[in-house]
Residue, then its C-alpha position, 0 to 999 in steps of 0.5 A: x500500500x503507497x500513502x501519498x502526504x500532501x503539504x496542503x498550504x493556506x491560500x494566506x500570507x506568512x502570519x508574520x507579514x500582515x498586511x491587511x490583505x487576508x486573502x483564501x477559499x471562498x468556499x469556507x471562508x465563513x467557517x474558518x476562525x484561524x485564531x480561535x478567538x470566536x470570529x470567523x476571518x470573514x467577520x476580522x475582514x469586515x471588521x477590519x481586525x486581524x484574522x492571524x490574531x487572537x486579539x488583535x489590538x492588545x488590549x487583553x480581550x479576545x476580538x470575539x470577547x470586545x464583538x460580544x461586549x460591544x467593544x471596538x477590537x480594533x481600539x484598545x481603549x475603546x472609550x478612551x479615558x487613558x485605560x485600556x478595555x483590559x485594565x478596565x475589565x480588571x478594575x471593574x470599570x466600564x470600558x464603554x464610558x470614560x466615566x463609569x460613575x458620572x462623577x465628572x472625573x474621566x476614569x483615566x483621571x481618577x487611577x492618576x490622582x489615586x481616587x476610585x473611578x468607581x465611587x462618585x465620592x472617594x473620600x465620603x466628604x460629600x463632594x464628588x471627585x470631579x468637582x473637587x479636582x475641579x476646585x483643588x481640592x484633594x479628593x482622597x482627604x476630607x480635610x481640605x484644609x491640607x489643600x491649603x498652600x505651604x508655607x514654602x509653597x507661599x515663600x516661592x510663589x510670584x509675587x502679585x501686582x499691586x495694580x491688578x483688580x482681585x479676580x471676583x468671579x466664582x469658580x464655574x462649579x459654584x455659579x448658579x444654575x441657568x434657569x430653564x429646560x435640562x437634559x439628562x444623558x444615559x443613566x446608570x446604576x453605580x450600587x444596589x442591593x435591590x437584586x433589580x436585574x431579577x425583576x427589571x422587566x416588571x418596574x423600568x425605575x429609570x423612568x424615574x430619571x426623566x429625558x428631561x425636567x426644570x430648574x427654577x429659583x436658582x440662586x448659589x445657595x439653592x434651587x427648585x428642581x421640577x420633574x415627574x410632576x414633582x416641585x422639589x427644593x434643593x439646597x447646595x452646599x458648594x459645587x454639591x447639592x441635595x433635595x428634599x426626599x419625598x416618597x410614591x406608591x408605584x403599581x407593579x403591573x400585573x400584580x396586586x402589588x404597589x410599592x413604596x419608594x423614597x427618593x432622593x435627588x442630590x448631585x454635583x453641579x460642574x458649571x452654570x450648565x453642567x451638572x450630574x443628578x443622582x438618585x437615591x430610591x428606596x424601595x421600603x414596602x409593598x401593599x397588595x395579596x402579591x408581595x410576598x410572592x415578589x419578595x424573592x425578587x425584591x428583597x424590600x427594603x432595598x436601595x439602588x443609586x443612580x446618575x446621569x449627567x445633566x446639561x442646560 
């Protein structure tokens, strides 16, 4: 018995030589994955990714993994604030938004001045990170008196000229707000314990974060904001503000079932026309024959904190 071996060589070029022009056999190109990593080499091609490599632009994620995330496997940091899709998968960030806690301080910025890019308030002061880099001040210390010059700081400085006019405009994050119409961006949910993936299709709560709502009465003191049919007061204590709570029944659809939820809207104001709005909502009781039925999904009381950055 003769065997015959046939070298069968791929109608490609020498994976060391990518040029971009990946050329084989129609008859199956839309089966072959050459690297293994979950996309067949028609798709790299119409991508635009390289089909000889599992990931194509190094940033630790697979191309079929960046596809699968909506990710852009041809941009390692697809979202670009400064941190790779890998490094971000790693820390717990979103990959997709340069700011995953809408605190008004890019991701990137936050890993460089050692905050937590996923904690609108590293240093639990109550002034968000973003408006306090804004300011100067240091967002991993409560005590901003540390944010004072030093002494030698102050020795070393230029020495001012006695003719120029102090400057009394206010910094941008504590001017008052422009009265009128705003507009909420993309929400999202940045801590719960509400378990709300499990019980989402039954309540949408980001209805309770309106496209848009109203500022009146602004002052650098305070404001009134309008939305959902609600007049809320609001008190600012610099560049951060928090409102007045107040409380709703929501019907459950379907079931006989209404809970009882606080709200709770405070934020971080960025300029006159730049602000994130926050909300804390509380989900305390539910009322009706269903709810001990809904309690595994919604283990009451519960919270679910959310922002969304705001413009005039």
């Amino acid at each position: 018995m003769i065997i015959l071996l046939f070298a069968c060589q791929p109608n490609w070029q020498d994976p060391q030589d990518w040029s971009g022009e990946f050329k084989f056999d129609s008859s199956n190109q839309s089966l072959v994955d050459s690297d293994n990593d979950g996309l067949s080499d028609q798709e790299e091609l119409e991508l635009g990714t390289n089909p000889l490599e599992e990931d194509s632009d190094e940033d630790g994620i697979s191309d079929g993994d960046e596809v699968e995330q909506g990710l852009d496997p041809t941009n390692s940091d697809s979202d670009e604030d400064g941190i790779s899709d890998g490094e971000e998968i790693e820390i717990g960030t979103d990959p997709t938004n340069s700011d995953s806690d809408n605190d008004g301080a890019s991701d990137g910025e936050e890993i460089e001045q050692n905050t937590d890019p996923n904690d609108v308030d590293s240093d639990n002061d109550g002034i968000w990170d973003g408006a306090e880099l804004e300011q100067g001040t240091d967002p991993n210390s409560q005590d901003n008196e540390n944010n004072t010059p030093s002494e030698e700081d102050e020795n070393n400085s230029p020495t001012p000229d006695p003719s120029s006019e102090p400057s009394t405009e206010l910094p941008q994050s504590l001017m008052p707000l422009l009265e009128g119409r705003w507009y909420l961006g993309e929400a999202s949910i940045y801590s719960e314990t509400c378990n709300y993936n499990s019980w989402s299709p039954l309540l949408n709560i980001f209805d309770q974060l309106p496209e848009s709502f109203n500022v009146a009465n602004s002052t650098a003191e305070a404001f009134t904001l309008e939305l959902l049919g609600e007049t809320i007061e609001c008190i600012r204590n610099g560049s951060y503000f928090e409102c007045t709570p107040y409380s709703t029944s929501l019907p459950v659809p379907n079931f006989d079932a209404s809970g009882t939820i606080d709200f709770v809207y405070s934020g971080n104001v960025m300029s006159e026309t730049e602000m994130v709005l926050s909300l804390n909502l509380q989900v305390v009781s539910c009322d009706g024959a269903d709810c001990s039925a809904l309690n595994f999904l919604v283990p009451y009381p519960c919270f679910i904190l959310m922002n969304a950055p705001a413009t005039f």
